[in-house]
Wavefront OBJ file of the C-alpha trace (Angstrom):
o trace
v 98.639 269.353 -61.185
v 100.816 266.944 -62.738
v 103.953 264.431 -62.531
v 106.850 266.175 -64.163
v 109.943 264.097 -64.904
v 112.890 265.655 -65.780
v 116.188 263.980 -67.276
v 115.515 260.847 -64.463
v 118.910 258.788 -64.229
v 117.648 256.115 -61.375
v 117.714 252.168 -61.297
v 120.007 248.923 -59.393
v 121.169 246.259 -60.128
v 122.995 247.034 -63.024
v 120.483 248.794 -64.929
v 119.600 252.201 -65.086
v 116.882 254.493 -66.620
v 118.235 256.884 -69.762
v 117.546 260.489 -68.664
v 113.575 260.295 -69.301
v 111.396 263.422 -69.431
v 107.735 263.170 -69.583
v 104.652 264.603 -68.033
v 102.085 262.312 -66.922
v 98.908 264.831 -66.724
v 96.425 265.088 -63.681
v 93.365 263.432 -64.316
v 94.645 260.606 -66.513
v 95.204 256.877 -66.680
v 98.267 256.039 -67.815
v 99.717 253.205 -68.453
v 103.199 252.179 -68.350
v 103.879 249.217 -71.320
v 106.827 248.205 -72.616
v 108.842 244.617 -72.865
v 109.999 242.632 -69.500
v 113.579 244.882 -68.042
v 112.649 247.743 -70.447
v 112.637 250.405 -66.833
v 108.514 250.461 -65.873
v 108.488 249.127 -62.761
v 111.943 251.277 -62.226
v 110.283 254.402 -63.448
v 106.751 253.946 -60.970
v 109.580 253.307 -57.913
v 111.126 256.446 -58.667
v 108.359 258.150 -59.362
v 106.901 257.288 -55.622
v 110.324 257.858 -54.515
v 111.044 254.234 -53.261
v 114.025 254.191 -55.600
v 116.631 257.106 -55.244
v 117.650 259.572 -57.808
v 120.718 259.576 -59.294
v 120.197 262.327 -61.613
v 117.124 264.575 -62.528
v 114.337 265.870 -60.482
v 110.459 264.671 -60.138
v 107.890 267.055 -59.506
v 104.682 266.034 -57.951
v 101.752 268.767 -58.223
v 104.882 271.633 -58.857
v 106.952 270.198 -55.588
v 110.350 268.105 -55.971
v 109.612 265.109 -54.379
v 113.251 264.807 -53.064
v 112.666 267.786 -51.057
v 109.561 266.843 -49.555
v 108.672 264.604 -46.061
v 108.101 261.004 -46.305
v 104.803 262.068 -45.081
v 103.742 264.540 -47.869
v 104.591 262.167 -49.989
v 102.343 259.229 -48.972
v 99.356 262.020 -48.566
v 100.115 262.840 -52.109
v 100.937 259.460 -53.772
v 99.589 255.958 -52.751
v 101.028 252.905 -54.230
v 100.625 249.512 -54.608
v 103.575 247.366 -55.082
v 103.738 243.866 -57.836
v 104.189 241.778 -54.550
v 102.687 243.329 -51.822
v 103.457 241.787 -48.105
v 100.774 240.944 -46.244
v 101.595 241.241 -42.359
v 100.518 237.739 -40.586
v 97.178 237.366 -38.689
v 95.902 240.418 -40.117
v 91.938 241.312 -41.116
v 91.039 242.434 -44.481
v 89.586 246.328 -42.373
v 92.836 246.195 -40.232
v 94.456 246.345 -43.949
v 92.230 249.221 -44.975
v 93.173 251.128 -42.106
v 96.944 251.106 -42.984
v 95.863 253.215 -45.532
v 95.504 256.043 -42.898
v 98.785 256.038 -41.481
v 99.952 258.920 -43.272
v 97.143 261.220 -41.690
v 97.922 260.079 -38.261
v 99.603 261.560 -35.500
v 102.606 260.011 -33.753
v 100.267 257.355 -31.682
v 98.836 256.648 -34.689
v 95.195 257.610 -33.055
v 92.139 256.839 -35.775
v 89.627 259.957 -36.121
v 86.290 259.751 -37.088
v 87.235 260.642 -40.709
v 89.939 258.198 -41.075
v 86.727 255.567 -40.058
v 84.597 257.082 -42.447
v 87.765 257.447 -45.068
v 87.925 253.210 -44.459
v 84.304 252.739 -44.332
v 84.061 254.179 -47.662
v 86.936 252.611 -49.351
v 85.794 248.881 -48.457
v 82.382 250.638 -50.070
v 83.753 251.501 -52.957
v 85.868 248.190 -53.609
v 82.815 246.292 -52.733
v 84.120 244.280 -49.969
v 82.701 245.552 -46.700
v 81.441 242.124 -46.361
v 85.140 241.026 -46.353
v 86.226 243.264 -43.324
v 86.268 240.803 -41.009
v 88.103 237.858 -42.778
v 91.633 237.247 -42.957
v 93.757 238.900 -45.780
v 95.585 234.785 -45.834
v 92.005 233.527 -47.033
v 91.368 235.795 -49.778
v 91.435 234.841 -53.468
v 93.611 236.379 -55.725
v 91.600 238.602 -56.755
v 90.078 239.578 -53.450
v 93.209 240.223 -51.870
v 93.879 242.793 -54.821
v 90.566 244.689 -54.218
v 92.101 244.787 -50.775
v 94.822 246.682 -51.293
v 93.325 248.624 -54.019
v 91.069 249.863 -51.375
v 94.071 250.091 -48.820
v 95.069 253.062 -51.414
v 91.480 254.064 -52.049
v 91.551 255.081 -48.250
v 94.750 256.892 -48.073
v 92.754 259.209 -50.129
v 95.815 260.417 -52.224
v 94.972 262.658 -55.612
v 97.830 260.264 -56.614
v 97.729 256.037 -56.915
v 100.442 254.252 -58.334
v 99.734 250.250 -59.312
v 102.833 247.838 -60.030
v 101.273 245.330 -62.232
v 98.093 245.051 -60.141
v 97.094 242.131 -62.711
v 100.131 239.705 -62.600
v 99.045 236.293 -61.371
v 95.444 236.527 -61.520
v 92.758 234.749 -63.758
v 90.995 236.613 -67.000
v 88.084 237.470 -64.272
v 89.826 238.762 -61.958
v 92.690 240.870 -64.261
v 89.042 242.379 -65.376
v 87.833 243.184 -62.697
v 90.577 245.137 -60.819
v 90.848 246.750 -64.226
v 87.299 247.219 -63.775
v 87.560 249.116 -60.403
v 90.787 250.993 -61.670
v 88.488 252.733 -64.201
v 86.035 253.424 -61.467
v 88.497 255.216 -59.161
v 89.972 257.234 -62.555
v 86.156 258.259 -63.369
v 86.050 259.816 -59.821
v 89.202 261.829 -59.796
v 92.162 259.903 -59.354
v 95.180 260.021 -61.796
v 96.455 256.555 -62.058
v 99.646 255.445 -62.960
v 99.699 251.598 -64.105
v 102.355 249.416 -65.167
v 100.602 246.923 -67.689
v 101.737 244.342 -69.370
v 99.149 243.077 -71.703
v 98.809 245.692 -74.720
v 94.853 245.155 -75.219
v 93.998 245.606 -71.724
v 96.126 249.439 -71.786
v 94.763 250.287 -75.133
v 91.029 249.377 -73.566
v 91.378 251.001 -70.101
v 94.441 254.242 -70.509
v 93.792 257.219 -72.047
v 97.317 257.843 -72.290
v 100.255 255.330 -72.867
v 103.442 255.723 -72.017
v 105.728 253.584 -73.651
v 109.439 252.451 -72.870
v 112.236 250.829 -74.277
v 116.028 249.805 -73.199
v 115.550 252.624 -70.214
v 114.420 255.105 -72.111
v 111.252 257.031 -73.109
v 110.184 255.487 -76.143
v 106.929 257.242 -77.031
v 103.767 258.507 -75.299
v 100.316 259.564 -76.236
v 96.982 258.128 -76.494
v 96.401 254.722 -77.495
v 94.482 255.342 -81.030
v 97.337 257.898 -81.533
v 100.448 256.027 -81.392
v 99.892 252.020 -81.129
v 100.322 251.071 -84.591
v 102.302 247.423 -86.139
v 105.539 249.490 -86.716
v 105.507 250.586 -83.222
v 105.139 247.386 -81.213
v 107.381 245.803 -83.811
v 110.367 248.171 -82.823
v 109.414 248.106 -79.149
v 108.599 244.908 -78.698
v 110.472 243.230 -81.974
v 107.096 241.411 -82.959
v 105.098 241.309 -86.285
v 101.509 242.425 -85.462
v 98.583 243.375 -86.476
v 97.024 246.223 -84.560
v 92.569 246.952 -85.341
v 89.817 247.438 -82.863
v 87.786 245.060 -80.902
v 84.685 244.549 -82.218
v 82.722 244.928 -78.448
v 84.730 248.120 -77.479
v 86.649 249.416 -80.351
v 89.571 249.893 -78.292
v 92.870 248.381 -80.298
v 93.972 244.823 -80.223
v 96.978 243.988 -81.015
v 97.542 240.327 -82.569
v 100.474 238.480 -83.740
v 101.369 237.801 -87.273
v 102.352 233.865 -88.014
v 105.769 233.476 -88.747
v 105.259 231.490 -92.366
v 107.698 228.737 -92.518
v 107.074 227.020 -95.561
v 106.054 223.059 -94.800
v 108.010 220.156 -94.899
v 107.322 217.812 -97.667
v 106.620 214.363 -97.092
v 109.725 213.292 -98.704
v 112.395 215.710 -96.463
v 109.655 214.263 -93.324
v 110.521 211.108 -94.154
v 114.329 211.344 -94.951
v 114.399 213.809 -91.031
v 112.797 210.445 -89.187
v 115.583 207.969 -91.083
v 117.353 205.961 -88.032
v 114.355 206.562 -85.454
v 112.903 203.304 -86.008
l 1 2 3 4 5 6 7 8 9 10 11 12 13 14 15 16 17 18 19 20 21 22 23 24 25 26 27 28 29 30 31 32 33 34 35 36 37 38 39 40 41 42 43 44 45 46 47 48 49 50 51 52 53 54 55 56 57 58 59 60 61 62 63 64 65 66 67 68 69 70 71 72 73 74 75 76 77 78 79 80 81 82 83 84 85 86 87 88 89 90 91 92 93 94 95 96 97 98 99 100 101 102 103 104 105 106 107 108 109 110 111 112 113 114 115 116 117 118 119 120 121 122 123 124 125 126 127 128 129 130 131 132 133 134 135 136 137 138 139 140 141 142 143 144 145 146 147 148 149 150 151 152 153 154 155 156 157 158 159 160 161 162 163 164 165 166 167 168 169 170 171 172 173 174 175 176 177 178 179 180 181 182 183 184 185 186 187 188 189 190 191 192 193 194 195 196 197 198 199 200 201 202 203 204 205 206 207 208 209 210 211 212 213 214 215 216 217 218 219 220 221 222 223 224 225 226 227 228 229 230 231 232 233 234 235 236 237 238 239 240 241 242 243 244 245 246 247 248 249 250 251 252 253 254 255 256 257 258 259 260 261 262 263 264 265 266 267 268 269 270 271 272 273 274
């Protein structure tokens, strides 16, 4: 049980991933870092088959995903997108329940289980007091724990999150990073495109890391993020040691030393503002 990547050529726009190979194991949370246009986002698309291949194969749980049904697919794999839409005049449960759709027949009929499946997801997010409001009057962060539980009750071995902490406050970046850990501790393998470094070094256990396209390194965090390696990725003097609270790595920058003007060039730099 695992996501094999082989030799992936996919992308638009004008850019294109670099023939990556990796194996993101079952059971893991990985995240996906690397600097803005480096192929993340790219890769998770491909990977949940929204973008098409142009070369290579991906292999969900031993099957070729471009040989599979949209419909195995979405019982394997559930994703949530860096701008998800949110249809108009719709309740935070009605939401939940979309994450059913792919164990529905053609009418779309809800089972008992797919009410239990939703009943247990808005459970596990901890907003089944939220069920009944509007998805348009959540907070950031609310509206997040929405769709995380959207996924939550597809009930996919699988989930897939775009940058699931762009736009929102330190709180609430914490806390969906929170409930990500929660839904890796019972069973899920997450994928996760992440851009802050500390916050993938605290909650991965494995990093993948990318650069210009390309696979640039992978492994755990204590194993590979070190100075040299976000200075080539990332071109960025750091220094990399562990949080005092956690022990997970930090990663800060290094001040660029310029040496200070004297008074005298200050003065002769301000001549003719007067």
């Amino acid at each position: 049980m695992s996501i094999e990547l082989t030799d992936i050529r996919a992308g638009y726009g004008g850019f294109m991933l670099d023939q990556v190979t990796a194996t993101i194991k079952a059971g893991e949370l990985t995240a996906l870092i690397g600097p803005n246009g480096c192929g993340k986002s790219t890769l998770l698309k491909t990977i949940a088959r929204q973008l098409p291949l142009s070369a290579g194969t991906v292999r969900i749980s031993g099957r070729d995903t471009a040989r599979e049904p949209t419909k195995a697919i979405a019982r394997q794999v559930a994703v949530l997108p860096q701008h998800p839409v949110v249809p108009p005049g719709i309740s935070v449960g009605q939401l939940v329940g979309y994450g059913r759709a792919p164990h529905q027949n053609l009418f779309g009929v809800r089972s008992r289980t797919d009410q239990e499946k939703i009943e247990a997801a808005l459970e596990a997010v901890a907003i089944a007091d939220l069920r009944d409001r509007m998805v348009s009057e959540l907070s950031g962060g609310q509206r997040q724990r929405a769709f995380l539980a959207m996924c939550v009750a597809q009930d996919t071995p699988y989930v897939l999150l775009d940058e699931p902490t762009s736009f929102l406050d330190i709180k609430y970046q914490y806390e969906v990073l929170e409930l990500t850990e929660t839904l890796h501790a019972a069973g899920k393998t997450i994928v996760a495109v992440l851009h802050d470094i500390g916050h993938a070094a605290r909650f991965a256990t494995n990093l993948v890391v990318m650069k210009d396209g390309r696979l640039y390194a992978t492994g755990t965090p204590n194993q590979i993020l070190t100075p040299e390696l976000v200075e080539q990725v990332y071109g960025l003097r750091t220094r990399v040691y562990a949080d005092p609270v956690t022990g997970s790595k930090m990663v800060s920058p290094v001040p660029n030393m310029q040496p200070s003007l004297g008074h005298e060039t200050a003065r002769t730099m301000c001549v003719g503002l007067d």
